[in-house]
Every structure is written in C-alpha cells, then in structure tokens.
N, C-alpha and C positions, 0 to 999 in steps of 0.2 A: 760702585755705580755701574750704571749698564753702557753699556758701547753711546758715544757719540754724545755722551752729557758731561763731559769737562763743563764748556763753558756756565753749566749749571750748579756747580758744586759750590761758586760763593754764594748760592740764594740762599740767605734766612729766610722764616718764616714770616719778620718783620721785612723785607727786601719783599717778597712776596707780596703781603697782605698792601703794602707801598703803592704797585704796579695793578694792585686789583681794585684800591680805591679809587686813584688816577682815571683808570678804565668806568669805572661805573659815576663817576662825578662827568667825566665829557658826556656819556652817553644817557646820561638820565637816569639811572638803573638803582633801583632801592638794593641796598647793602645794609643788614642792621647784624648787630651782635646780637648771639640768643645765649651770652652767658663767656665763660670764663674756665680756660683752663691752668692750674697752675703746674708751672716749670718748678718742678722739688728742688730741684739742689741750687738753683739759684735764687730760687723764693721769687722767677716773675710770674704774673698773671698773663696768660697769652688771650684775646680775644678768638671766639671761632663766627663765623657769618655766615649769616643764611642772603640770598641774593632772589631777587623776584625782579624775573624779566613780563614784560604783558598782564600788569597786575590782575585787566576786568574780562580778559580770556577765561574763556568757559572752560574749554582744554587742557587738562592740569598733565604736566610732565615734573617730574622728580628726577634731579642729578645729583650723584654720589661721588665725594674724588676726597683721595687723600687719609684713605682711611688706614691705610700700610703706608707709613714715614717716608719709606725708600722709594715708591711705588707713583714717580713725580709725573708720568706722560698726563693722568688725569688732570692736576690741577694747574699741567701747563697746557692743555688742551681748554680747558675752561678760559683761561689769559686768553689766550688765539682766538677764542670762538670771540670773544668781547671787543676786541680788537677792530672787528667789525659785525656786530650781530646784526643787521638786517641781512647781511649775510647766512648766518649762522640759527636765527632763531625765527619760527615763523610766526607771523603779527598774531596771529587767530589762537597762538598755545600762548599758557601763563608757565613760566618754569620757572619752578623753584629749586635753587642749586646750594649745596653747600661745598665749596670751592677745598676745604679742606678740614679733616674734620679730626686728625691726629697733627696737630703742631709741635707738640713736643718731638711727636719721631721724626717730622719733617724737616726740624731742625736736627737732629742727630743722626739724620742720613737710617735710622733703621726702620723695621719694621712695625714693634712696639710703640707705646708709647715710652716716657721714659721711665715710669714705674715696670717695666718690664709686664704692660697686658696686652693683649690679644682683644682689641677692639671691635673685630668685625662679627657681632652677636647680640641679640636680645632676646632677655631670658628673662626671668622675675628674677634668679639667684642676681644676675647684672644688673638691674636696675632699682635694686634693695642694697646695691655694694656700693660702696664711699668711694672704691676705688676705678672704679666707669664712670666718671665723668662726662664725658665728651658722650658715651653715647648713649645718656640718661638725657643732657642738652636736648643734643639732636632727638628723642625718644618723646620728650616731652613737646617738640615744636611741631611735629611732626605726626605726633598720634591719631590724631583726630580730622583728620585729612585722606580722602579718598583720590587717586591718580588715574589715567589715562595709562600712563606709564610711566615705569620705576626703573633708573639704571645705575648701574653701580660701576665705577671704574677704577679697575685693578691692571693690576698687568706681572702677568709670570717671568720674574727677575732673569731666569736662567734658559729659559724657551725663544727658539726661531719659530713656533709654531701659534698661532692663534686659535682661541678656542671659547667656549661661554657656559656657564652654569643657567637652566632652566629650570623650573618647577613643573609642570606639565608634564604627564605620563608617556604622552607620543610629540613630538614635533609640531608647532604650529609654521604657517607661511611665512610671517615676518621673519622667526630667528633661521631659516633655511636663507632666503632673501640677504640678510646678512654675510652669512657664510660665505653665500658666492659671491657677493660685491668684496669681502675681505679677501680673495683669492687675486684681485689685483696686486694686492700689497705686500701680504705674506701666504707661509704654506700655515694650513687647513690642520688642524689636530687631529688623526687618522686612526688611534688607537684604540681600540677596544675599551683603555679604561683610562683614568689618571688618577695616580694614587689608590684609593679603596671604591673609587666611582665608576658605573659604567657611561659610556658616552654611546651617540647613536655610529660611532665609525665614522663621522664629519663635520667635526668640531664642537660638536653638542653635548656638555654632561647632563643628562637628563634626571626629572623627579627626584633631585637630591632637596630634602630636609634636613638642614645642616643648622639653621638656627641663624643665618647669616641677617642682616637688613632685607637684600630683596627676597629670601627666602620668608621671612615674619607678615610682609606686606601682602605677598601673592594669598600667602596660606591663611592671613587674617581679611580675606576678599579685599582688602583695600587699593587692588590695583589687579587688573588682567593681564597685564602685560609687564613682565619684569625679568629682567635677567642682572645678571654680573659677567664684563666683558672682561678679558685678562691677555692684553695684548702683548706682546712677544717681547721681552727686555733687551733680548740679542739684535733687535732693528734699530736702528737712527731712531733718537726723541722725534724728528723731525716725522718719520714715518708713521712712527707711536699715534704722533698727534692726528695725522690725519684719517690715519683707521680711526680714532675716536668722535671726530668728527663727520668724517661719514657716516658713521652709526646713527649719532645724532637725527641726522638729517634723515636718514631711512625712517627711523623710529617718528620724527615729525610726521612725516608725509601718511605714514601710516594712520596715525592718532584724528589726522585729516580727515581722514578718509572713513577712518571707523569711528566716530564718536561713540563715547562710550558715555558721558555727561555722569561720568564721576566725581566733577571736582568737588561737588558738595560737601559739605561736614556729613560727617557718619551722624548714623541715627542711635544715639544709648539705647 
C-alpha cells in the first residue's frame, strides 16, 4: 500500500460498498446494481454500482474509480465527495459515477482483477470475452450515453509526481487549468516522456490511443472532454483525495460554463 493508508488496509469491498450505501440512503442518491462480479476461488458474487447524482440535469459528467484494486485514493475520494455533496457536486450536472469497478482487486489489495486481467480497456476482443466482466457491465450501462465530461481515476502507485493522459493532439485550457491548480499539492510530471508516451513537458501525456475507457469515449465522440488523472501514491491518501476532488470541481465549473448538451442518447 502507498504511504499513509494503514488505517485502510482492513476495507473490504463489502466494508466499502457498507459506507457507500449509508452515504447515499442519508442523502437521497440513487445507487443501483448494473450486475455482478464473481470472486473465483470463493465462489461470492460481488455486486458493482452505478450511482446518479441530479438525475433531471441536463449536464452529464461521468466518473471512473477503482478500476486498478490497489489504486484506492478514487473510490475513497468518491466516500468524501458524498459525505457532503452540495459541497462536492453542482445541482445543474447529473453525474454518473461508478464508485468501484474491480472488486475483486479491491479486495486483494492488487491491481488485477482476481482472475489476473487487466481491466482498464475496451475492445471487441474484451467484450466478446467471458472473462471482462466488469467491463462488459460497465460497457453495456454505459454505451449509449453521451457526456459533458468523462473522468477516470487512477493514481501512479510509485510517483511524487502528478500527471494525466489526454486524447487531443495539442493541449486544451481546462487540462493546463488543472495542472497549475494541482501544483498546490504536488510536483507537476516534467518529463519528456512516461514509459513509451510523449507528454507535453507539464504533466500532460498527450494524443495517446491506448484503448483505455476515456480513451474509447473521446475517440467514439461520446464525450469532448475526458482525460485519466493518476495522482501520486508516494502523497498522504488524505492529499490523494483532495487533488481528486479538486479536479472534480474544476471540471464542474468548466461543464457550467461550456455546455455542451450532450447528455442525450446517441443517435444509431
């Protein structure tokens, strides 16, 4: 686990899912199952949840958390935001959230699920496979739904550095915006590259088609605005959470501001 998440290490996924119904029964907040994952080797059936905040908001935002087991600042960032959403969520956006969307790794502390896949992807070969569950669920709840904005929350296990994966060939205002609000918190990703990608030299991997979730959305028009945040594991959860929640709220104001009156069903 990363610095500063002991006190986290006895969350189950049922300990979890516990503290996120609790949360959305005080606050009003539809929470429905869109289906069922099964835990192999103990033979349970784990429930996954989709969550709608502002159901008759024109405004549609999409949030992603939990998609890497180990990767927990998301779906404890999600808890905080609920905790108090008039805070956290603005009345005019409808967001749709899936709070966790690997359970099985969530519970086994890894990355994978526990069949040992690599979740964060959609392909035809993934969603013809027996063995993508989770993100055939989510694929199928999810297809036919156009967004404002699409965010994806990860976070780079072994990094002091914060940084974000873009679709866009040059830089838009929002995700620059971001970057220097994130320079409160933590350092800025400065390199040239990370791993086989190039980045713009200030925290920005740019134009990568990698097959991800918000890479599938931007590039199937179904959302203008999408990125994947991957905040720094080496920082306090405490920190974690609130770079993610800032973002949030950037990307709110933003969606405000620029309607885009996507949330309609796509047109066959």
């Amino acid at each position: 686990m990363a610095n500063n998440t002991e006190k986290y290490v006895e969350y189950s996924y049922g300990k979890y899912i516990s503290e996120l119904m609790k949360l959305t029964q005080k606050h009003r907040i539809s929470a429905e199952i869109i289906g069922y994952e099964k835990f192999e080797k103990i033979g349970r059936k784990e429930p996954l949840y989709r969550l709608i905040i502002n159901p008759e908001a024109k405004i549609n935002f999409c949030i992603v958390a939990g998609i890497h087991g180990e990767e927990i600042a998301g779906p404890f960032s999600i808890l905080r935001a609920l905790q108090n959403p008039e805070k956290y969520f603005a009345k005019k956006i409808r967001y749709q959230i899936y709070p966790i969307l690997n359970p099985t790794g969530f519970d086994l502390k890894q990355r994978h699920d526990d069949d040992g896949k690599q979740l964060n992807a959609i392909t035809k070969q993934i969603l013809k496979s027996k063995n993508f569950k989770e993100v055939k669920l989510f694929f199928d709840d999810i297809k036919n739904i156009n967004f404002d904005v699409f965010l994806s929350l990860h976070e780079e296990i072994i990094n002091e550095e914060f940084y974000a994966f873009v679709y866009e060939k040059t830089p838009v205002a929002i995700y620059e915006k971001i970057m220097r609000a994130n320079k409160k918190y933590a350092k800025i990703f400065k390199n040239k590259t990370i791993e086989k990608f190039k980045t713009d030299k200030n925290g920005l991997v740019m134009n990568i088609h990698d097959q991800t979730f918000e890479d599938y959305f931007f590039s199937h028009k179904q959302t203008p605005i999408s990125l994947c945040t991957e905040t720094p594991g080496q920082l306090p959860l405490a920190t974690r959470i609130k770079i993610n929640l800032q973002n949030i709220k950037i990307l709110s104001d933003y969606a405000l501001k620029n309607p885009e009156g996507s949330s309609s069903k796509k047109q066959n």
